[in-house]
FIROFI-520302 format. One record per residue: x, y, z of N, C-alpha, C in turn; residue number from 0; residue in one letter. Coordinates in pm, whole numbers. Layout:
BEGIN
X,Y,Z,X,Y,Z,X,Y,Z,NUM,A
...
! end
This chain:
BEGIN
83,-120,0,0,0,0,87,126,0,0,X
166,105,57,283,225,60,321,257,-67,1,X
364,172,-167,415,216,-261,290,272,-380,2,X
186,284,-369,47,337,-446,87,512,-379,3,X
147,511,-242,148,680,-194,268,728,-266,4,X
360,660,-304,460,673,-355,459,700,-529,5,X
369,621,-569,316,684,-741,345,769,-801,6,X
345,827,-903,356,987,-916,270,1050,-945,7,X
140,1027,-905,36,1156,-864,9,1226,-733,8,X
79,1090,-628,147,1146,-521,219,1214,-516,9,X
301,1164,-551,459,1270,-522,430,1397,-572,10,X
390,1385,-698,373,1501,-731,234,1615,-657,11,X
177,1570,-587,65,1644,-494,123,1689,-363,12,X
224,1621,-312,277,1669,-199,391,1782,-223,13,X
383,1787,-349,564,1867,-423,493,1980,-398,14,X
352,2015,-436,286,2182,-406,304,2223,-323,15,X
362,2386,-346,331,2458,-216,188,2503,-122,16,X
221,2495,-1,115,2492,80,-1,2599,43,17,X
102,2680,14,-32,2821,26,-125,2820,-173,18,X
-63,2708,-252,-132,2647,-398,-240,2587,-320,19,X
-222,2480,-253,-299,2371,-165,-448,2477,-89,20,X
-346,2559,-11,-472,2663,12,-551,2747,-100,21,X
-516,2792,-184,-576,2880,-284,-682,2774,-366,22,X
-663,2692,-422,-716,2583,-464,-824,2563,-334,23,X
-821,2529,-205,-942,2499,-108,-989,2570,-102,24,X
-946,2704,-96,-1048,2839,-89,-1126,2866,-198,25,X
-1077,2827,-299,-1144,2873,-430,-1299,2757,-467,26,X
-1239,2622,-398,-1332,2541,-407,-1448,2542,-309,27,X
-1394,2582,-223,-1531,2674,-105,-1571,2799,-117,28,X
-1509,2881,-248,-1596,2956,-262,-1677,2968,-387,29,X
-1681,2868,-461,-1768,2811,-549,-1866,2668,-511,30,X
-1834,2637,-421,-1925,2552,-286,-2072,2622,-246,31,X
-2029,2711,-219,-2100,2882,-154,-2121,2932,-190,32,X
-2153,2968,-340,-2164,3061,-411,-2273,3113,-406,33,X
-2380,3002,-405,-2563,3023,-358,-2589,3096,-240,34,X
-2514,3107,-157,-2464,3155,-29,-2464,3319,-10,35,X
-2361,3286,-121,-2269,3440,-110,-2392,3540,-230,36,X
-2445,3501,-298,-2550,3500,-378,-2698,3581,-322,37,X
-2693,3496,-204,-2839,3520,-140,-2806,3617,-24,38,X
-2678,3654,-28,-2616,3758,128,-2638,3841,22,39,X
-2602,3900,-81,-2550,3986,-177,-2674,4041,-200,40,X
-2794,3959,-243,-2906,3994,-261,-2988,4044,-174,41,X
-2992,4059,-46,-2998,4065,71,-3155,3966,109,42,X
-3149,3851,54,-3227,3774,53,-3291,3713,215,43,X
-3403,3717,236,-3453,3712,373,-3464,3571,413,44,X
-3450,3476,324,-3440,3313,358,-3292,3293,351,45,X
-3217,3380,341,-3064,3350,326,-3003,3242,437,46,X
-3080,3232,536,-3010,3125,686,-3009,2984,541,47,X
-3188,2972,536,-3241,2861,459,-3194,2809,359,48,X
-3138,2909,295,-3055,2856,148,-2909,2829,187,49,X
-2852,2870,301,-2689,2828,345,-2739,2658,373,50,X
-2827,2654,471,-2868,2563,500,-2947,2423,364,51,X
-2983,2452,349,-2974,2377,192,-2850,2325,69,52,X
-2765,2505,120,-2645,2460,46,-2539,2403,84,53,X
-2545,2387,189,-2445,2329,312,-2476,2154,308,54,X
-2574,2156,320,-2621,1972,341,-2642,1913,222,55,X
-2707,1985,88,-2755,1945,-30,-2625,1984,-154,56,X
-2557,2083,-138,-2495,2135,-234,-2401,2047,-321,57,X
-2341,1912,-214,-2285,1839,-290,-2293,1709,-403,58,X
-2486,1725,-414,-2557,1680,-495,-2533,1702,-627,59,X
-2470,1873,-621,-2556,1920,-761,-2695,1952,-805,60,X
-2768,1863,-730,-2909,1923,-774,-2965,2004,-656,61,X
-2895,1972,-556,-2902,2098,-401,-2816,2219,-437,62,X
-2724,2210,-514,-2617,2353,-496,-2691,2402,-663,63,X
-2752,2405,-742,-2821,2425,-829,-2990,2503,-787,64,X
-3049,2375,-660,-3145,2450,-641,-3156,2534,-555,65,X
-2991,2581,-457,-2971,2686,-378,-2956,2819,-495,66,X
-2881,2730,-566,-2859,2894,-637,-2973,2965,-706,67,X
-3064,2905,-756,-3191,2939,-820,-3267,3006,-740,68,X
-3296,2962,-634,-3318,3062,-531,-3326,3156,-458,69,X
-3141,3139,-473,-3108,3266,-441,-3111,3387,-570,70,X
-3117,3339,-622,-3125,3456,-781,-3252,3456,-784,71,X
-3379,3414,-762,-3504,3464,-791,-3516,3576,-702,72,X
-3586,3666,-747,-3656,3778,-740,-3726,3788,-627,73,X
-3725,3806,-520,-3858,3838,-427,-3942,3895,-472,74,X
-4062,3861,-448,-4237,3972,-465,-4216,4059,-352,75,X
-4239,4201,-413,-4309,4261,-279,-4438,4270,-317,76,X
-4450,4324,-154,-4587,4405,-89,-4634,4510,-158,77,X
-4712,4514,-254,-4760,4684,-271,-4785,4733,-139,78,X
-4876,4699,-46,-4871,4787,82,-4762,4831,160,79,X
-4616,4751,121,-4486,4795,218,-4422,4885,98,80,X
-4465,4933,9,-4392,4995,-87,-4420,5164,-93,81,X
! end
């Protein structure tokens, strides 16, 4: 088993520098989140609900798809709060 860590898609994954390793995780959590960052931006009032959707469902694809749809629809208002 040792020698499968030893391979060279290993070796070569551990050869990166740390802060590649980080930029790459950050970038992948922030396209994770995007539905997220989406529905903050919008100042969307179910925004807890859609983290929450995108957090547990997102790695479906059809959860991080139907967070984001969400978060990009439009709220109705109130003619009376307007």
């Amino acid at each position: 088993m040792s020698n499968f860590f030893n391979s060279g898609y290993w070796s070569n994954f551990h050869s990166l520098a740390p802060w590649t390793i980080f930029l790459i995780a950050l970038f992948a959590l922030i396209i994770y989140l995007f539905p997220t960052i989406v529905a903050v931006l919008n100042k969307k009032r179910q925004a807890a609900a859609i983290f929450i959707l995108n957090l547990f469902t997102g790695w479906t694809g059809i959860g991080w798809l139907a967070a984001l749809i969400w978060a990009a629809i439009k709220e109705k208002t109130d003619a009376v709060n307007n």
